[in-house]
C-alpha positions as CSV (number, residue, x, y, z in Angstrom):
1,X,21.7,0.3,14.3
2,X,22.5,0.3,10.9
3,X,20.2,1.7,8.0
4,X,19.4,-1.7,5.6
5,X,19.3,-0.3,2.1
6,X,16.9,-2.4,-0.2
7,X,18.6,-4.7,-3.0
8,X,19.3,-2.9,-6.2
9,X,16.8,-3.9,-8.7
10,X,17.4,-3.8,-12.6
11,X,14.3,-4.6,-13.4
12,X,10.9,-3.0,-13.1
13,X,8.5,-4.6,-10.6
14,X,5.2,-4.1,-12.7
15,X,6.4,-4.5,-16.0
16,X,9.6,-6.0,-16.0
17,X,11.2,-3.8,-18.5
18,X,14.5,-3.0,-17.5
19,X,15.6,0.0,-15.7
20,X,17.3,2.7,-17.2
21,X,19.1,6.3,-16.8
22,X,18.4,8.0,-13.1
23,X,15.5,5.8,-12.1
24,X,17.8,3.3,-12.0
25,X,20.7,4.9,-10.0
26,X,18.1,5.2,-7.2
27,X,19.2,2.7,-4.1
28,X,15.3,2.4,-3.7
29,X,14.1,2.2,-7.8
30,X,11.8,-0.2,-8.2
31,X,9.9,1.3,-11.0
32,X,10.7,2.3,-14.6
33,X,7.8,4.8,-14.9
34,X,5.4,7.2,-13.0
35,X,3.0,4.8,-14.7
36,X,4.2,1.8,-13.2
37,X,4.8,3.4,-10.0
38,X,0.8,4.5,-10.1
39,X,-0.2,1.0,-10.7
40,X,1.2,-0.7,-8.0
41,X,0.3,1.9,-5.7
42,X,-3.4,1.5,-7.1
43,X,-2.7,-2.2,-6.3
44,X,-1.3,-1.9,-3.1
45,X,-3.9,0.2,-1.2
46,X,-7.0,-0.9,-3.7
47,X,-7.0,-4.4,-3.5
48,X,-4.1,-5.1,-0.8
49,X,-1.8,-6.9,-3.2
50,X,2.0,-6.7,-4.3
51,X,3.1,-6.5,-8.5
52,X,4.7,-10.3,-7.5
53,X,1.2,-11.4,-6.2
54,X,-0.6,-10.1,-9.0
55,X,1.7,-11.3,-11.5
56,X,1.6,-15.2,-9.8
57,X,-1.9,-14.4,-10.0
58,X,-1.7,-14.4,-13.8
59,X,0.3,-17.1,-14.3
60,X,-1.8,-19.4,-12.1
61,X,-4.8,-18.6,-14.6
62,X,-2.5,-19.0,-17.5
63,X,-2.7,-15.6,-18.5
64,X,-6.3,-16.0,-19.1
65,X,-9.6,-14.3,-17.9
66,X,-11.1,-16.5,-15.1
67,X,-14.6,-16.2,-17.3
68,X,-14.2,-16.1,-20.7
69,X,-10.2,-18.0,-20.5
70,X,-9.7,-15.5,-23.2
71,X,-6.3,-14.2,-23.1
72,X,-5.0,-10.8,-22.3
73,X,-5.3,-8.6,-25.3
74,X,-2.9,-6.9,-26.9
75,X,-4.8,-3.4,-26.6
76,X,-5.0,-3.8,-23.4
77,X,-1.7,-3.9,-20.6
78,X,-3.0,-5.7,-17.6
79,X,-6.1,-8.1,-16.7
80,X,-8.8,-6.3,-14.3
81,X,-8.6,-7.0,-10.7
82,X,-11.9,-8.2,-9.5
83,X,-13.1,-8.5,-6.1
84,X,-16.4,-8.3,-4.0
85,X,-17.4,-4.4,-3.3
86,X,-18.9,-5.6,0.1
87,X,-16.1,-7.6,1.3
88,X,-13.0,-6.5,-0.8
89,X,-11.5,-9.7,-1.4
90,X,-9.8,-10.5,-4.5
91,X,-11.6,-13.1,-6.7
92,X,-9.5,-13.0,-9.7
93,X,-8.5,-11.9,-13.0
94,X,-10.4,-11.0,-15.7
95,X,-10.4,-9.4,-19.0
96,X,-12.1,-5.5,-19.1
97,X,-15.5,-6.9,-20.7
98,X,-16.3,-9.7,-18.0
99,X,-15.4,-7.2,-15.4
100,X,-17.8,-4.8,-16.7
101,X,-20.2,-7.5,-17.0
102,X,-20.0,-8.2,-13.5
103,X,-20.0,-4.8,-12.4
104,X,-23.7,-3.9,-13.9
105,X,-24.4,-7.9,-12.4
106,X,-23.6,-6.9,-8.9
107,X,-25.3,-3.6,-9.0
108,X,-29.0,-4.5,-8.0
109,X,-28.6,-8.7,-9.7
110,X,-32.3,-9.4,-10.3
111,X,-33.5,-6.5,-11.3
112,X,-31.1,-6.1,-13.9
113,X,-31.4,-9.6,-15.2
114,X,-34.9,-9.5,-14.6
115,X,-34.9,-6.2,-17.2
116,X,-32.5,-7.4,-19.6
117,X,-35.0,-11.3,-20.2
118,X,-37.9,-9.2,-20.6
119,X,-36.4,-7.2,-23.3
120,X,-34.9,-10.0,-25.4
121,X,-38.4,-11.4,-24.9
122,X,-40.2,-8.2,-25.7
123,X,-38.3,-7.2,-28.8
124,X,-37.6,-10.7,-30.8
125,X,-37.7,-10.0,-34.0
126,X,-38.4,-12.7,-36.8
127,X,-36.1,-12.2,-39.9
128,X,-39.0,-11.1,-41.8
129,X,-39.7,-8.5,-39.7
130,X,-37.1,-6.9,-39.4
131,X,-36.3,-7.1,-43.6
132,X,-39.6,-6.1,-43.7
133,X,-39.4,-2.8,-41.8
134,X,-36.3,-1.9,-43.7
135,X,-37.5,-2.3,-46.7
């Protein structure tokens, strides 16, 4: 039986740059960084999906958060994975501050919520008031 060697790639499968010096000269390169090779790790046993999954993922949404439909920021390299903590399936993409938004929502949901309306209806603040107390 013959070892099948995997096709020479010349581009990286995270971020598409292209890849260079003795990364590339690897039969099995894949990845132009430690970085890249990280994240699709992370992906792979995390949230069970391939840099090609991920990436189709993206461009089904546009390149846009599944909440907000803001698009990915510039300060920011990739969209956040989300997906249920009790089941582990992948919902979508979003951008860091939805994700963090749903993270403290999942965490106990009512309470949270509960906490958060009674301290925007605890601590409204008329104009006045608030010039006042500066002043």
């Amino acid at each position: 039986m013959t070892k099948r060697h995997p096709k020479m790639r010349d581009d990286c499968r995270t971020c598409g740059r292209e890849l260079r010096g003795e990364r590339h000269q690897r039969a099995d390169a894949q990845y132009c960084s430690k970085v890249c090779n990280a994240w699709a790790s992370r992906l792979r046993t995390k949230y069970h999906l391939t840099p090609e999954e991920y990436h189709a993922a993206l461009g089904a949404q546009s390149g846009r958060c599944e909440i907000c439909s803001d698009p990915l920021r510039v300060d920011f390299r990739r969209m956040s994975v989300d997906h249920s903590h009790h089941s582990g399936r992948v919902r979508g993409l979003l951008c860091q501050r939805c994700n963090s938004l749903l993270g403290f929502l999942e965490k106990p949901p009512r309470r949270v919520i509960y906490a958060a309306l009674d301290y925007i209806r605890d601590n409204t603040f008329t104009h006045e008031a608030v010039v006042g107390a500066i002043h």
